[in-house]
BAVEXKOL-205450 format. One record per residue: residue number from 0; x, y, z of N, C-alpha, C, CB in turn; residue in three letters. Coordinates in steps of 0.1 Angstrom, whole numbers, m for minus. Each point is the difference from the previous one (the first is absolute). Last residue first. Glycine has a CB too. Layout:
REM residues N
(NUM,(X,Y,Z),(X,Y,Z),(X,Y,Z),(X,Y,Z),ala),
...
END
This chain:
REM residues 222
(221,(26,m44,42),(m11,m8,7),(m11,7,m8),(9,m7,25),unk),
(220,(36,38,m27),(m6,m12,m1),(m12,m6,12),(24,m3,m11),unk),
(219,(m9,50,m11),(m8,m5,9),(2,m13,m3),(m16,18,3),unk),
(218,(43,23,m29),(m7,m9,0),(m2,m8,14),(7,1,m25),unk),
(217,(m2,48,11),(10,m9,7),(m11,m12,m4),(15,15,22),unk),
(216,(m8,46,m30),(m5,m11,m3),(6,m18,2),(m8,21,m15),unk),
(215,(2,37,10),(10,m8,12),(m6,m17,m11),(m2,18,35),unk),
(214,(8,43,m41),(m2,m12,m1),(2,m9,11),(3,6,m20),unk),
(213,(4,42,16),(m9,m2,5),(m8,m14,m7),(4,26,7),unk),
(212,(33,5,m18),(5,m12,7),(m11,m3,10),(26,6,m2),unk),
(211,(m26,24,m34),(2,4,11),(9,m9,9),(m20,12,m5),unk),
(210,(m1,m14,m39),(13,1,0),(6,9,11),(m2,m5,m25),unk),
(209,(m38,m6,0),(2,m9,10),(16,0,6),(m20,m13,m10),unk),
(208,(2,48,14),(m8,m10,2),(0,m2,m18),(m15,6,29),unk),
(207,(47,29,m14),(m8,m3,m1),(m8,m12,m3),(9,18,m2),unk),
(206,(33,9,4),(1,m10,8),(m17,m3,1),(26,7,12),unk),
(205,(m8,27,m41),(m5,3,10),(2,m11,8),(m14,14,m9),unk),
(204,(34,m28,m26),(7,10,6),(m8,10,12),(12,m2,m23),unk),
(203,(m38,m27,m2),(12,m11,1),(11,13,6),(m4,m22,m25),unk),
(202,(m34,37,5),(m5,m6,10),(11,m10,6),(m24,4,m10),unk),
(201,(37,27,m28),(m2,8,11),(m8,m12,10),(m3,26,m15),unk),
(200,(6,m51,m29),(16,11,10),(m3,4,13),(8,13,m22),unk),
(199,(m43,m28,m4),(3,m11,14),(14,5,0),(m16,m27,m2),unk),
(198,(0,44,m36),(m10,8,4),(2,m5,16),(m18,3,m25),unk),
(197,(40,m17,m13),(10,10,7),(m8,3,9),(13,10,m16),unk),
(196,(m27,m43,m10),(9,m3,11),(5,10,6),(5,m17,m9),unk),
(195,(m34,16,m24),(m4,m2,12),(3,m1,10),(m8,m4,m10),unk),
(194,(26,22,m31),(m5,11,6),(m10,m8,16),(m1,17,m30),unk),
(193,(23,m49,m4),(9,12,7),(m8,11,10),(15,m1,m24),unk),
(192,(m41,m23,m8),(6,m7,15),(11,6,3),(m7,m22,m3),unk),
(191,(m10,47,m30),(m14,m2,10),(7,m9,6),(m24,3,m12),unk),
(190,(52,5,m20),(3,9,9),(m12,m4,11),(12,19,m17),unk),
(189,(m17,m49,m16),(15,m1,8),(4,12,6),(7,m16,m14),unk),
(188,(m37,12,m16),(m11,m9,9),(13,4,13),(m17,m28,m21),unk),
(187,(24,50,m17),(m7,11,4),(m3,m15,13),(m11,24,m25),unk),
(186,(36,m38,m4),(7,13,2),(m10,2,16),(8,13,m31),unk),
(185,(m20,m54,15),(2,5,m8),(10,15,7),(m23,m15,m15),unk),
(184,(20,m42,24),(m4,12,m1),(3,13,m9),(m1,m11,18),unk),
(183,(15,m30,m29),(m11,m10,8),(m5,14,9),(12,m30,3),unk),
(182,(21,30,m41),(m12,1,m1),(m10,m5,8),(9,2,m18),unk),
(181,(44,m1,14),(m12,m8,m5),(m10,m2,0),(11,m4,m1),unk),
(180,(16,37,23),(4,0,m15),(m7,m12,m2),(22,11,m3),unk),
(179,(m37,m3,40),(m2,11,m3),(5,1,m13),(m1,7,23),unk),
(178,(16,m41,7),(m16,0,m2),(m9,10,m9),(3,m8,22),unk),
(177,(46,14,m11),(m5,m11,m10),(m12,0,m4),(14,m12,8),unk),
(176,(m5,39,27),(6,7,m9),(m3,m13,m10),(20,19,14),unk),
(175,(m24,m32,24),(m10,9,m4),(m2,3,m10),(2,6,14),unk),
(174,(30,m28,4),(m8,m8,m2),(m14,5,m6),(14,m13,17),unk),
(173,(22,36,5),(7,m5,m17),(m13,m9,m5),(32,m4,5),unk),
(172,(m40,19,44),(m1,12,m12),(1,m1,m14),(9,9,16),unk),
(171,(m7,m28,29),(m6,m9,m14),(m3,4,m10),(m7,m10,10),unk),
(170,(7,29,41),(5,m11,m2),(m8,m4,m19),(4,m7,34),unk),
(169,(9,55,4),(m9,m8,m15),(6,m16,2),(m1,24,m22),unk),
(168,(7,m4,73),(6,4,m17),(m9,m8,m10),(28,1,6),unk),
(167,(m19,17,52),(m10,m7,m10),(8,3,m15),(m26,6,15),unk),
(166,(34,m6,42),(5,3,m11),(m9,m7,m12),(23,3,14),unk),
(165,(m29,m10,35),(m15,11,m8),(10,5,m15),(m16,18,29),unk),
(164,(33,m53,6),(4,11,5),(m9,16,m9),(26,m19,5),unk),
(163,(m32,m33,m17),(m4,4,14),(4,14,5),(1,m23,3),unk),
(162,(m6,18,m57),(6,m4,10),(m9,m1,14),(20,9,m13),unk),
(161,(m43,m2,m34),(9,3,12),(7,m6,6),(m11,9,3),unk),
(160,(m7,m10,m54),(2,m4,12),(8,11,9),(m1,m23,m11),unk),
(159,(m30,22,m37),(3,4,9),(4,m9,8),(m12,15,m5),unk),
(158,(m1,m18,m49),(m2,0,17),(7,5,7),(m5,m16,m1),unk),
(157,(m11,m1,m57),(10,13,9),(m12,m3,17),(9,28,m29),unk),
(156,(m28,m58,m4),(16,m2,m1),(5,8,11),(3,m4,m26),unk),
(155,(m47,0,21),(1,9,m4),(15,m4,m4),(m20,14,13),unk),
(154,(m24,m48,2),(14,7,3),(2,7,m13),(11,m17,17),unk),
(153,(m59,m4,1),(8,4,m18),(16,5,7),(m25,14,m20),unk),
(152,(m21,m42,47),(7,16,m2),(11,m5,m12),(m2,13,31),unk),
(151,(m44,m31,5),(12,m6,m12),(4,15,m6),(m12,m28,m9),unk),
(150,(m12,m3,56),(7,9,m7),(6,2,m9),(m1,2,13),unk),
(149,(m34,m38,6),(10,8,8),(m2,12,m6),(16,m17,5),unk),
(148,(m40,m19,m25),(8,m7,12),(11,9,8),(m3,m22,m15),unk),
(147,(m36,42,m12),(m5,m15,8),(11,m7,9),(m15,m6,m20),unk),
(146,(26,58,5),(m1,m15,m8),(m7,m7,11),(22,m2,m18),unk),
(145,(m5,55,15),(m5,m8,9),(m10,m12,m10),(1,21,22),unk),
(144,(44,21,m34),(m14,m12,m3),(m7,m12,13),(13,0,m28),unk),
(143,(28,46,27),(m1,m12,4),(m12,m8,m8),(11,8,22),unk),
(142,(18,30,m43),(m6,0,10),(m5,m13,5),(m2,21,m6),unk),
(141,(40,m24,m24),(m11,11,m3),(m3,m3,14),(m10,0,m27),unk),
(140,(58,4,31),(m11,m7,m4),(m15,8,m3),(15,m17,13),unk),
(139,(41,20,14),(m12,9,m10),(m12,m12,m6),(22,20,m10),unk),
(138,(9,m26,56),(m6,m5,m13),(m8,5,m8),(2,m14,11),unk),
(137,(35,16,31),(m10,14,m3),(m5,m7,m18),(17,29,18),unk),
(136,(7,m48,32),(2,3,m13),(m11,6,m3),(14,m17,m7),unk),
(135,(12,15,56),(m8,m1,m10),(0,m1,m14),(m4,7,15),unk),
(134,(39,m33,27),(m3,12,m4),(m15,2,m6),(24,0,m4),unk),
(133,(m4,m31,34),(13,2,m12),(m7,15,m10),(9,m33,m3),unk),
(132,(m10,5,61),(m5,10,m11),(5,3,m11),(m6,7,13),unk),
(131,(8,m50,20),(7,14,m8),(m5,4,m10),(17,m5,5),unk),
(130,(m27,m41,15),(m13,12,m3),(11,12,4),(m30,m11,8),unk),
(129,(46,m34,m11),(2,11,11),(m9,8,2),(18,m2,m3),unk),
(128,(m17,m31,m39),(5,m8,14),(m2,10,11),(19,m14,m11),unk),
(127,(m31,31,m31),(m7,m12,1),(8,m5,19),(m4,m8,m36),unk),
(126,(3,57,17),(9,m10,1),(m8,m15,5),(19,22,6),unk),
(125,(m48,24,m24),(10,m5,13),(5,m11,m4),(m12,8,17),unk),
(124,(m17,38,m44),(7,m15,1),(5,m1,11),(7,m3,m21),unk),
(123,(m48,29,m2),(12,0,10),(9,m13,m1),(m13,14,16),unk),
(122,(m20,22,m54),(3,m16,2),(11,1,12),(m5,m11,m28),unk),
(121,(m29,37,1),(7,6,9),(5,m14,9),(m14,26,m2),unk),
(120,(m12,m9,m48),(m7,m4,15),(15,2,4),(m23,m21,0),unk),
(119,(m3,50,m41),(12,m10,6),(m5,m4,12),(21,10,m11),unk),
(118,(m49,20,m13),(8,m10,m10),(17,m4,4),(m18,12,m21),unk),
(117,(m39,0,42),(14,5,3),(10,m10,m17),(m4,3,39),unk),
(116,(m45,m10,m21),(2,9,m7),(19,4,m5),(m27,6,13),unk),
(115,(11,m30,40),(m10,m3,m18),(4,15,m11),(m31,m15,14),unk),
(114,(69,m3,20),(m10,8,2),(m8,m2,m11),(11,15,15),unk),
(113,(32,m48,6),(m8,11,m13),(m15,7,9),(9,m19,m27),unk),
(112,(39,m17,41),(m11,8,5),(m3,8,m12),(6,0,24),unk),
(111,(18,m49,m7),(m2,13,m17),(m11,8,10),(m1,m18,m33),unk),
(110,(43,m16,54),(m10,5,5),(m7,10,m15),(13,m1,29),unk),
(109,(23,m45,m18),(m5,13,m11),(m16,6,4),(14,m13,m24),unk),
(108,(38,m17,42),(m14,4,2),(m5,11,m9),(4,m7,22),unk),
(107,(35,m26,m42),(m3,14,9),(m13,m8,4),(10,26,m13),unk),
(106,(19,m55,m10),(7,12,8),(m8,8,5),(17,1,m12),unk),
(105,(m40,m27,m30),(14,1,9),(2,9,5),(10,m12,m9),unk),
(104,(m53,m17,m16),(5,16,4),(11,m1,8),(m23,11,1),unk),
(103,(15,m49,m38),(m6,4,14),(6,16,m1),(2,m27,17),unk),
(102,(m23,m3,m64),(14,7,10),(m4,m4,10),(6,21,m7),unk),
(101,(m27,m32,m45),(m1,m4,15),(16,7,8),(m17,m26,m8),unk),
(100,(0,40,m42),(3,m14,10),(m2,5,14),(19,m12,m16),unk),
(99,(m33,31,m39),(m1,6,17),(1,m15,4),(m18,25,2),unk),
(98,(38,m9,m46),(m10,m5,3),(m3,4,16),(4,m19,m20),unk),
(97,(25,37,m33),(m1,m3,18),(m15,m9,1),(14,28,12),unk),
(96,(24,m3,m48),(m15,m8,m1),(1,m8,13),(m4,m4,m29),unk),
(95,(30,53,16),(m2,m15,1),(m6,m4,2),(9,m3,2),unk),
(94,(0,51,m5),(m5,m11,m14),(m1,m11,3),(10,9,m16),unk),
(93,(m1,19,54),(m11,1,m8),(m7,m7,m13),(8,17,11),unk),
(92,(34,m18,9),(m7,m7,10),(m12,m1,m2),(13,6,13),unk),
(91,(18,21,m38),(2,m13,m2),(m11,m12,6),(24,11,m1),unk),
(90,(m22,36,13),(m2,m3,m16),(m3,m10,m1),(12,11,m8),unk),
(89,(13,m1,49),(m19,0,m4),(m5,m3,m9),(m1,13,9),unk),
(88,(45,m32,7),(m2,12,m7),(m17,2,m1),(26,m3,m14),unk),
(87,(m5,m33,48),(0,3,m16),(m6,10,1),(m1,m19,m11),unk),
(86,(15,9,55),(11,8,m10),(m2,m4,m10),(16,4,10),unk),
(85,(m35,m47,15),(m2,18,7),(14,6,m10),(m11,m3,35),unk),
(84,(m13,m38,m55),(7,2,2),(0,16,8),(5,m20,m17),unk),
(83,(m46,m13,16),(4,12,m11),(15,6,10),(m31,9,m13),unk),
(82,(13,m68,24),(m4,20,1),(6,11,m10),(m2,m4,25),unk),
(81,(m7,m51,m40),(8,14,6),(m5,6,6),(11,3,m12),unk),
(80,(m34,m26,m20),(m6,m2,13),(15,9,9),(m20,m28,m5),unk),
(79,(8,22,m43),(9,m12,6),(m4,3,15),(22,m3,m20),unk),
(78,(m32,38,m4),(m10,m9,m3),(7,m12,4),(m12,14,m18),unk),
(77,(22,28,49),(2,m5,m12),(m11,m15,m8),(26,10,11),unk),
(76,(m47,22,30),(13,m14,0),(5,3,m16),(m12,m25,18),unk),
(75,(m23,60,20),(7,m10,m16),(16,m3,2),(m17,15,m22),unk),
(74,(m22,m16,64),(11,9,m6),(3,m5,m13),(11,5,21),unk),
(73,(m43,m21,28),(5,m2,m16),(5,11,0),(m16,m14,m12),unk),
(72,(20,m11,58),(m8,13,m10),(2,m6,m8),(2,20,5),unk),
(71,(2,m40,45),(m3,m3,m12),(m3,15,m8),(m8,m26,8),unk),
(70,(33,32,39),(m16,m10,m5),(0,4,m13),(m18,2,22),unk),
(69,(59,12,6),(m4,m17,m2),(m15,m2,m7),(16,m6,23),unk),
(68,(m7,49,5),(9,m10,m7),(m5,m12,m3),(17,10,11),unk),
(67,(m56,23,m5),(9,m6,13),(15,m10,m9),(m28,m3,21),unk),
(66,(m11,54,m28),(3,m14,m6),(13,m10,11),(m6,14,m30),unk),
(65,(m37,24,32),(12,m6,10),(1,m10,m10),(m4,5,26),unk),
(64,(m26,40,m28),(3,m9,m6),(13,m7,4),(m14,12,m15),unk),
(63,(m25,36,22),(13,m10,3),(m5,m10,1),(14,12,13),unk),
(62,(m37,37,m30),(0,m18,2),(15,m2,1),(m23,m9,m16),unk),
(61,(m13,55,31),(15,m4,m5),(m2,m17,m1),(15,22,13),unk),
(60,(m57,10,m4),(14,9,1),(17,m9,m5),(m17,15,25),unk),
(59,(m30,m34,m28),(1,12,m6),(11,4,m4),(m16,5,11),unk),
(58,(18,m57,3),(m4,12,1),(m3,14,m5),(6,m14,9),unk),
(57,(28,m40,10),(m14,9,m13),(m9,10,4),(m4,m19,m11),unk),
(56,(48,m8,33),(m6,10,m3),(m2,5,m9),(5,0,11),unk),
(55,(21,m45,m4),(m2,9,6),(m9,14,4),(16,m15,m5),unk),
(54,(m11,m32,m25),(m6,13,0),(3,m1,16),(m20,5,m23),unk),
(53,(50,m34,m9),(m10,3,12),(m5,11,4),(9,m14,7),unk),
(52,(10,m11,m58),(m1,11,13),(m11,m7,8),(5,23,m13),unk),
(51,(23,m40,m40),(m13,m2,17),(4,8,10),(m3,m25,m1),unk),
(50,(17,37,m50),(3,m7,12),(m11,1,13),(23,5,m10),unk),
(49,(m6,0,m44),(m12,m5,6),(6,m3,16),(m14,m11,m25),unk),
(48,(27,32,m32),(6,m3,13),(m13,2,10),(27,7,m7),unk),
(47,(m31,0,m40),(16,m3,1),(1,m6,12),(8,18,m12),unk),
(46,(m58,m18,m21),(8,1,16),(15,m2,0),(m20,m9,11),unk),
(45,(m14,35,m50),(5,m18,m2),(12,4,17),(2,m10,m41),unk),
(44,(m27,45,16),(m3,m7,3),(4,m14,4),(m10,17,m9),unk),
(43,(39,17,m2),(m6,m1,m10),(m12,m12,1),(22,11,m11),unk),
(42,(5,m8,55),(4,11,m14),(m6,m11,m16),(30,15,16),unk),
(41,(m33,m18,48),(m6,m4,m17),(6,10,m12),(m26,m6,11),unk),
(40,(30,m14,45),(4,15,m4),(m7,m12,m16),(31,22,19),unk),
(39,(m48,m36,28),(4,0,m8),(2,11,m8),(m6,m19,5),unk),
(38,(m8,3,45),(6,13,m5),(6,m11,m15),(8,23,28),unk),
(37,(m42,m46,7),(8,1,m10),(2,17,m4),(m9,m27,m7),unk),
(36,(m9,m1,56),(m5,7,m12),(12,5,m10),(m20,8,17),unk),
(35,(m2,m27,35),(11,m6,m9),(m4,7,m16),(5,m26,18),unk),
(34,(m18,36,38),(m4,m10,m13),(9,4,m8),(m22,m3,1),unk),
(33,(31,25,44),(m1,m10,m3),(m4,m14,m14),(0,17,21),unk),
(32,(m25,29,m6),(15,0,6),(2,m17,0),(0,26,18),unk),
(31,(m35,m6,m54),(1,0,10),(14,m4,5),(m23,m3,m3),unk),
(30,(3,23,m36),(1,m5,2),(3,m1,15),(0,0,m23),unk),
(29,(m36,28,m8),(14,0,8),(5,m12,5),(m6,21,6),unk),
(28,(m33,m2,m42),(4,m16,7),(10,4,6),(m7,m18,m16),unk),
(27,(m27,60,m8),(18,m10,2),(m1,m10,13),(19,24,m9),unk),
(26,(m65,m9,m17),(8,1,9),(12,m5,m3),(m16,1,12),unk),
(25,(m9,7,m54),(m3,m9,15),(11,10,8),(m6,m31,m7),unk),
(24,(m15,61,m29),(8,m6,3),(m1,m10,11),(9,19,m11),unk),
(23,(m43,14,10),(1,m3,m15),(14,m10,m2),(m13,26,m8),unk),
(22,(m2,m9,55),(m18,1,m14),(5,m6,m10),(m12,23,2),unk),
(21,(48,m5,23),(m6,m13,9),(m12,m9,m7),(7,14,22),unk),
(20,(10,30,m31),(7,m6,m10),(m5,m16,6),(22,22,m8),unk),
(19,(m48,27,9),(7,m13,11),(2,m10,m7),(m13,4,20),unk),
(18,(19,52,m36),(m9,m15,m2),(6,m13,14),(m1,5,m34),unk),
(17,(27,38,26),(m13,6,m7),(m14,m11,7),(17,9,m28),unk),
(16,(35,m8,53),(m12,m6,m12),(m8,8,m4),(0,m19,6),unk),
(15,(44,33,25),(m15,m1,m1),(m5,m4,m12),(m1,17,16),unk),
(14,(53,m27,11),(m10,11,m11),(m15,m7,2),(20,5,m24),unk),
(13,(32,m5,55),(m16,m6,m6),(m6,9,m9),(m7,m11,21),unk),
(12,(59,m2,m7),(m5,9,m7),(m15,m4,m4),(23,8,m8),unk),
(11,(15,m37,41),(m3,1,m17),(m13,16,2),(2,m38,m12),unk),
(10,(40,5,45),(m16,11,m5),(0,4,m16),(1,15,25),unk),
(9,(28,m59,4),(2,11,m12),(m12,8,1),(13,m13,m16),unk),
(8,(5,m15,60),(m7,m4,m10),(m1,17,m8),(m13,m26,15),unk),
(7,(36,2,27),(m2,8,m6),(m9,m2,m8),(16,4,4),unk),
(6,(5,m40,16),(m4,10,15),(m6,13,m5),(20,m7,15),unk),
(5,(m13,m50,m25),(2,15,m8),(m5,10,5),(m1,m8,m18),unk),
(4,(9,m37,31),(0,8,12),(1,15,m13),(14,m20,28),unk),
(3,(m28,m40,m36),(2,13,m3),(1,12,7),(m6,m11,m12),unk),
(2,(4,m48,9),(m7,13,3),(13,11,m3),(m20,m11,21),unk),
(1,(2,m45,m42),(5,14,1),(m7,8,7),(8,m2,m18),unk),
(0,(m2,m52,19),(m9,12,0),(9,12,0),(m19,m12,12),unk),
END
């Protein structure tokens, strides 16, 4: 069983409806603390990567997501089934004819936190053996989708990491820059994720939730 000591939580900006949107849309199904629910990323409709989560926190104001070392994902494999050599060239990685195999998740604890609407989530990591803090990442993506079996979102390539010490840098920039000479964005798609990431600059240097240090999270046996 998972519990959770998240001590903060993100505010968000209420607006007023015209109409009671409750009348014309179902209700959102929030998941509950504990059940088990899929974050899969998708480019060009078709799923890259699937990983089982423990919902920690569903809700209006913010969803957290606990993946635990070791539990089964998918990810694309080479068509021989390999994994995709790490340091191929994007390009390259891009033209090849892949399938999606079978993995595990390694090394870390992986806490995802997103907000509905937002176009990145906010991923913590800890050291599988010691729970040492290793830092945040900052996942441009489309905004989240709420699916029958979870969550499903589009990655952006370009990210963000912090350090523990709040030092932050682009991560994946050259990878960008490719994505961008072979046509998988356009000029204009690729400043709009740039521009989302700069917009979690200032909240990552304010020391700002979630990047206060107003996490916790520990797994409960029995």
């Amino acid at each position: 069983m998972l519990g959770s000591s998240l001590a903060a939580n993100p505010t968000s900006q209420g607006v007023t409806c015209p109409v009671n949107i409750s009348s014309i849309t179902p209700p959102i199904r929030y998941w509950k603390p504990g059940e088990q629910a899929l974050i899969r990323h998708r480019r060009r409709d078709r799923v890259r990567h699937a990983w089982p989560v423990t919902v920690v926190h569903d809700g209006p104001d913010y969803t957290a997501l606990y993946l635990r070392p070791g539990t089964p994902v998918k990810r694309p494999v080479m068509p021989d089934g390999l994994p995709v050599p790490r340091g191929m060239p994007y390009a390259e990685a891009a033209r090849m004819p892949h399938k999606i195999g079978n993995d595990r998740w390694r090394w870390n604890h992986m806490l995802t936190l997103f907000c509905e609407g937002d176009p990145f989530s906010v991923g913590l990591f800890w050291e599988e053996a010691d729970w040492a803090f290793r830092g945040w990442y900052v996942n441009l993506q489309d905004p989240v989708k709420r699916v029958p079996t979870g969550f499903d979102t589009a990655d952006h390539v370009l990210d963000l990491q912090v350090a523990p010490d709040m030092t932050w840098s682009w991560k994946d920039e050259h990878e960008m820059a490719e994505a961008i000479r072979i046509g998988r964005f356009s000029q204009a798609g690729a400043r709009a994720i740039r521009s989302a990431g700069e917009r979690v600059i200032p909240v990552i240097e304010a020391r700002q939730w979630p990047f206060d240090g107003s996490y916790g999270i520990r797994v409960i046996n029995g």
